[in-house]
N, C-alpha and C positions, 0 to 999 in steps of 0.2 A: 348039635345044640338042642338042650330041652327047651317045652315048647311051657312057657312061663304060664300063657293064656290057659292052657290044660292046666298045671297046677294051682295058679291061682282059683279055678275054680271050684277044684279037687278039695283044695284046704278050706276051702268057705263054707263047703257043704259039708264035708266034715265037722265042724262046729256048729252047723245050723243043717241038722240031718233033713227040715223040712222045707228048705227052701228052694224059692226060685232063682237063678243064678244065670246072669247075662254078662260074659265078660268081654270087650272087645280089644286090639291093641290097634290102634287107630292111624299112628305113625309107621304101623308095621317094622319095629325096631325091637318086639322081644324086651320092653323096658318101659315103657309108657304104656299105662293100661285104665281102661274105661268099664265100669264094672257098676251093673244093677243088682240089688239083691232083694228080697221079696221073702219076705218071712210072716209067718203069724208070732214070732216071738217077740217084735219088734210092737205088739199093740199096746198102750200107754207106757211104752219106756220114750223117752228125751232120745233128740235124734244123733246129738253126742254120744250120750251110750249106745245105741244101734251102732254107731261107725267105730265105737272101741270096739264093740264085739268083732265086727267083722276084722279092724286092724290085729287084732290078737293074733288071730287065726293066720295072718300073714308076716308077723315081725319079723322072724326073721329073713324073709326073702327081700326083706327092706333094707338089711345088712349086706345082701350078697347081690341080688340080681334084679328088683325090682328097681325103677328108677323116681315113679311116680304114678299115683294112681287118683286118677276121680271116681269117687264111689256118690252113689245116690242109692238109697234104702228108705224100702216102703212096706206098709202094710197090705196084707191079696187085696185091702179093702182098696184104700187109695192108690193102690196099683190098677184095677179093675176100672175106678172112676179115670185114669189117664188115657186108659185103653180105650176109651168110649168117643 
Protein backbone atom coordinates (compact mmCIF):
# COMPACT_ATOMS: atom_id res chain seq x y z
CA UNK A 1 0.00 0.00 0.00
CA UNK A 2 1.37 3.63 -0.95
CA UNK A 3 1.79 5.62 1.82
CA UNK A 4 -0.96 8.64 0.74
CA UNK A 5 0.73 10.91 3.71
CA UNK A 6 4.17 10.95 1.55
CA UNK A 7 2.34 11.83 -1.60
CA UNK A 8 0.17 14.22 -0.43
CA UNK A 9 3.02 16.01 0.68
CA UNK A 10 5.14 15.36 -2.29
CA UNK A 11 2.44 16.99 -4.53
CA UNK A 12 1.92 20.15 -2.50
CA UNK A 13 5.45 21.02 -2.58
CA UNK A 14 5.54 20.41 -5.96
CA UNK A 15 3.25 23.20 -6.68
CA UNK A 16 4.40 25.47 -3.82
CA UNK A 17 8.40 24.61 -4.29
CA UNK A 18 8.67 26.94 -1.24
CA UNK A 19 6.75 25.68 1.32
CA UNK A 20 6.36 24.32 4.59
CA UNK A 21 4.45 21.24 4.56
CA UNK A 22 2.81 19.37 7.72
CA UNK A 23 0.67 16.47 6.73
CA UNK A 24 -0.68 14.18 9.32
CA UNK A 25 -3.34 11.08 9.01
CA UNK A 26 -4.78 11.09 12.26
CA UNK A 27 -7.23 8.06 11.92
CA UNK A 28 -4.31 6.17 10.65
CA UNK A 29 -6.45 4.87 7.67
CA UNK A 30 -4.28 6.00 4.70
CA UNK A 31 -7.58 8.19 3.70
CA UNK A 32 -8.34 10.86 6.22
CA UNK A 33 -5.65 13.45 6.25
CA UNK A 34 -4.80 16.66 8.26
CA UNK A 35 -2.52 18.85 6.44
CA UNK A 36 -0.58 22.49 7.29
CA UNK A 37 0.95 24.36 4.57
CA UNK A 38 3.01 27.57 4.99
CA UNK A 39 3.89 29.50 2.05
CA UNK A 40 5.01 33.07 1.32
CA UNK A 41 2.83 32.77 -1.80
CA UNK A 42 -0.10 32.73 0.19
CA UNK A 43 0.66 36.74 1.25
CA UNK A 44 -2.49 38.97 0.35
CA UNK A 45 -4.30 36.08 -1.69
CA UNK A 46 -8.04 35.12 -0.02
CA UNK A 47 -7.87 32.10 1.96
CA UNK A 48 -10.09 30.32 -0.64
CA UNK A 49 -7.68 30.78 -3.13
CA UNK A 50 -4.76 29.56 -0.90
CA UNK A 51 -6.93 26.13 -0.41
CA UNK A 52 -7.64 25.96 -4.52
CA UNK A 53 -4.12 26.10 -4.82
CA UNK A 54 -3.15 23.73 -2.67
CA UNK A 55 -6.62 21.28 -3.75
CA UNK A 56 -5.19 21.56 -7.42
CA UNK A 57 -2.13 20.05 -6.66
CA UNK A 58 -4.20 16.93 -5.09
CA UNK A 59 -7.44 16.51 -7.42
CA UNK A 60 -6.90 13.80 -8.56
CA UNK A 61 -6.07 11.58 -5.43
CA UNK A 62 -9.54 12.93 -4.40
CA UNK A 63 -10.77 10.75 -7.39
CA UNK A 64 -8.89 7.61 -6.40
CA UNK A 65 -7.64 7.40 -2.76
CA UNK A 66 -7.83 10.42 -0.69
CA UNK A 67 -10.92 10.31 1.37
CA UNK A 68 -10.96 13.61 3.14
CA UNK A 69 -8.76 16.22 4.00
CA UNK A 70 -8.54 19.28 6.58
CA UNK A 71 -6.11 21.76 5.38
CA UNK A 72 -5.17 25.03 7.21
CA UNK A 73 -2.77 27.46 5.19
CA UNK A 74 -0.70 30.30 6.46
CA UNK A 75 1.59 32.79 5.90
CA UNK A 76 5.77 32.19 7.57
CA UNK A 77 4.23 35.45 9.07
CA UNK A 78 1.14 34.13 10.77
CA UNK A 79 2.59 30.91 11.03
CA UNK A 80 5.44 32.24 13.25
CA UNK A 81 2.86 34.43 15.31
CA UNK A 82 1.02 30.77 16.31
CA UNK A 83 4.22 29.28 17.08
CA UNK A 84 4.86 31.97 19.79
Amino acid sequence: MRDLKIEIEERILAALPDAYVIVRDPLNDNAHFDATVVSEVFVGMPLAKQHRLVMQALKDLFASDVHALSLKTQTPEKWADTQE
